[in-house]
N, C-alpha and C positions, 0 to 999 in steps of 0.2 A: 480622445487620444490618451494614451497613455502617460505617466508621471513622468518625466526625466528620470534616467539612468543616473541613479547616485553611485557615484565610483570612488567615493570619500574611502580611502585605505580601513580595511575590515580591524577588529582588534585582532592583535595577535592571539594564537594558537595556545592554550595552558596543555597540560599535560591528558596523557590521552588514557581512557577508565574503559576497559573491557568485560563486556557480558555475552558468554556464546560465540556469534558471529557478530557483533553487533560492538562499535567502534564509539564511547562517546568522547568526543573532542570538544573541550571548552572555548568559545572565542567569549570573552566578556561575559555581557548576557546572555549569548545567546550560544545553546550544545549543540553541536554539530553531530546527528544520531547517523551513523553509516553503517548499509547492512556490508559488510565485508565480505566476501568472495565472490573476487571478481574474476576467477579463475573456471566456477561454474555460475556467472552471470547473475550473481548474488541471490542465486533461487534458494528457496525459504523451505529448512528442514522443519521436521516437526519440532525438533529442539528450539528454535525459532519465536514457535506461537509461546512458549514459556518463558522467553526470553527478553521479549519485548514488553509484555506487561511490568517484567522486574525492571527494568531496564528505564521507561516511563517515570516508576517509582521510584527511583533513585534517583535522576533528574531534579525531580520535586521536591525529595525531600533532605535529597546530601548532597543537592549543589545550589547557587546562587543565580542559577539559571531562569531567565524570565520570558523565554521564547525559545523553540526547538526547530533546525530545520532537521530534515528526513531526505537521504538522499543513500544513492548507490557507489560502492568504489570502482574505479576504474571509467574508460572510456567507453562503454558499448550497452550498461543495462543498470538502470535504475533497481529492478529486477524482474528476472524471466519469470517468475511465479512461483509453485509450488515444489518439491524435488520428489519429480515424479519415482525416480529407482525407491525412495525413503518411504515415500504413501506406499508404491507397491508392499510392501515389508509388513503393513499393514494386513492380520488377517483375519482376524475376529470379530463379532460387532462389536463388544466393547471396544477395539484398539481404536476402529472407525470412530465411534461416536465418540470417545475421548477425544480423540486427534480433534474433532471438528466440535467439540464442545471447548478445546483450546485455543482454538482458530478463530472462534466468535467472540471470545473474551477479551481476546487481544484486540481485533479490531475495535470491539467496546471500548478497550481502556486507549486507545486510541483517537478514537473519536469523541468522547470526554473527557482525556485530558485534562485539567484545569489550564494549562500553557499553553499557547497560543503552536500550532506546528505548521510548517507551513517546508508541503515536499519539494526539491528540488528535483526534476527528472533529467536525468541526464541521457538516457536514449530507453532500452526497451522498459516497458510498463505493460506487461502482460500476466493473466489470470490475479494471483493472490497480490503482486506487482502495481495493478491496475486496483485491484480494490484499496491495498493500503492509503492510497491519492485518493480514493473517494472519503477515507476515513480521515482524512487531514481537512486543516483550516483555509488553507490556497494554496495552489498549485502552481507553481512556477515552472515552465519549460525547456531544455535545448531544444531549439532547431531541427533537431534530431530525433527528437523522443517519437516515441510510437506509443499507441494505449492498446488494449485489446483484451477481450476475455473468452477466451478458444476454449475453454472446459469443456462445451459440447463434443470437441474432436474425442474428448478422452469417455466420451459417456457420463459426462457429469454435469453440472450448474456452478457458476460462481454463489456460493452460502449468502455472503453478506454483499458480492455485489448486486444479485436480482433484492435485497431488499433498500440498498441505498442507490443505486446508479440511476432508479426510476426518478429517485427526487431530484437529483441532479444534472442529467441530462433528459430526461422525460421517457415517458414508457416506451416509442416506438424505436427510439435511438439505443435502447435498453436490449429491446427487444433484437433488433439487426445486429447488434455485436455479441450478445449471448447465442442467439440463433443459426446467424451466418456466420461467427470469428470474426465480425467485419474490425478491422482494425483503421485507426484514428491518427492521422498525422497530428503533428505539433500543432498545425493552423486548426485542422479539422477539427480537433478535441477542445481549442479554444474558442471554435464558433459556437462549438455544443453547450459549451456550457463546466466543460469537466476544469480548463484549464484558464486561469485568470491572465498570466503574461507569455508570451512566449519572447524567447532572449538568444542570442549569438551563442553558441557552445561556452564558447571559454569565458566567455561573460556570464556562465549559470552561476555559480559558487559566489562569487564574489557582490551580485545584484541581488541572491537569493538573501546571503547573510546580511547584508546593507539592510533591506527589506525588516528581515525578523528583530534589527537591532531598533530601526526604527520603532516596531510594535511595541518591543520591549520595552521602550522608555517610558510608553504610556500607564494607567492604571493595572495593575492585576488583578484586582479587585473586580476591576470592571469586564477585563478580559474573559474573567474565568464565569461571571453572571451573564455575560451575552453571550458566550459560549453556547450554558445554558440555554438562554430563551430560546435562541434562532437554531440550536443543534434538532434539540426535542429530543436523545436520543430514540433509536427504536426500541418499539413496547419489548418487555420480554417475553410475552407470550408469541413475536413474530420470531425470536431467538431460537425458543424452542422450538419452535415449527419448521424452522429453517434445520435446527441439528438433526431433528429424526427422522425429514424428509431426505437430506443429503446422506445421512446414517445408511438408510437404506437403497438411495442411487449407488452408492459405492459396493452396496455387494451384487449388483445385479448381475446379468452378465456382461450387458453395450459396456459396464464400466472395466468389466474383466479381460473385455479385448480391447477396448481403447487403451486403455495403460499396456496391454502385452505391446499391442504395434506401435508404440510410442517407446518402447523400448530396444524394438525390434526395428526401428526407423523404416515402416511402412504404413500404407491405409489401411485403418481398420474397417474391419468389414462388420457394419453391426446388419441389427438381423429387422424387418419391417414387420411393426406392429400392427 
């Protein structure tokens, strides 16, 4: 069974530090990191993948912060993923391999951290959405949330989720949501493995931040060395592997008509190999 619900009053709100899209609000120790737009369902421009590495950085090292939650504005999307019109815009292989040579560093500095992060999802968690919660410390739920990684519709791979999702939910559960799009309710995603608590809606924020204040009191010291040992991040030579493999998915063509009908809100028609 799970801990009791601590609903001890969160510290108040300090003043709020913007990078990008990306919202940090101070509660005590612990930054409240919000991707902000929630107008387009907070899906993640490429200005984004440069943004949250700085954004990490600054956490760390101009604020007093000793725990981070990761969470989405608004009621309806943790976030939809990637923004597909902004990747189209995309046309060269440099532009590609940069984009996804910044895509991977972020999740990096993400997933090593020294600060403990721990996502809040508040409903959708799909493709880059769904990876960012792989690259976190625990995953806290709505009710509500949904996980899923659909890149295949678009003729592509989640980069960094085929290399983290296997450790986390295991290969074949890896394999069925890359594969199929199979998408993961709240319950579902916490049997698999991806999701530690799942909680009431309106009870996310306030259990999520209780939660990381707790972590926060503890060692940071300690935090950031078992970070370490249990993270292991991934080798770089699978980094690399992953950018010039995905480099090259995106110029194919299944990727040149998955993104048109995905623009075009219909099924793409790819072509059988």
């Amino acid at each position: 069974m799970p801990d009791p619900i601590d609903m001890t009053p969160q510290a108040p709100a300090g003043p709020a530090h913007r990078i990008g899209m990306l919202t940090l609000v101070p509660h005590g120790d612990v930054v409240l990191l919000q991707m902000d737009r929630p107008d387009k369902h907070n899906s993640l421009t490429t200005q984004f993948w440069v943004d949250l590495p700085q954004a990490l950085s600054y956490i760390e090292h101009e604020s007093a912060a000793r725990a981070i939650v990761l969470t989405g504005a608004g009621d309806r999307a943790f976030s939809g993923g990637g923004d597909i019109a902004g990747f189209a815009a995309l046309t060269t292989l440099e532009q590609r391999r940069a984009y996804q040579t910044q895509a991977m560093h972020a999740f990096a500095a993400l997933e090593q951290c020294p600060l403990p992060v721990v996502a809040a999802v508040n409903g959708w968690a799909l493709g880059g959405g769904c990876e960012l919660t792989l690259a976190c410390d625990i995953v806290i739920a709505s009710e509500r949330a949904t996980f899923g990684l659909p890149e295949s519709s678009l003729g592509l791979v989640p980069g960094f989720g085929v290399l983290r999702a296997p450790h986390v939910i295991g290969r074949q559960m890896t394999k069925l949501m890359v594969m199929a799009g199979e998408r993961l309710s709240a319950d579902e995603a916490l049997a698999a493995g991806l999701v530690q608590r799942v909680v009431k809606h309106e009870q996310l924020l306030p259990v999520t931040l209780q939660l990381a204040a707790r972590i926060a009191a503890n060692s940071s010291l300690a935090h950031a060395v078992g970070k370490q040992l249990i993270g292991r991040g991934i080798d770089r030579a699978e980094f690399d592997y992953s950018i010039e493999a995905l480099t090259l998915l995106q110029c194919a063509d299944d990727a040149r008509e998955g993104i048109q009908a995905f623009l075009e809100k219909r099924k793409p028609r790819f072509r059988r190999r």
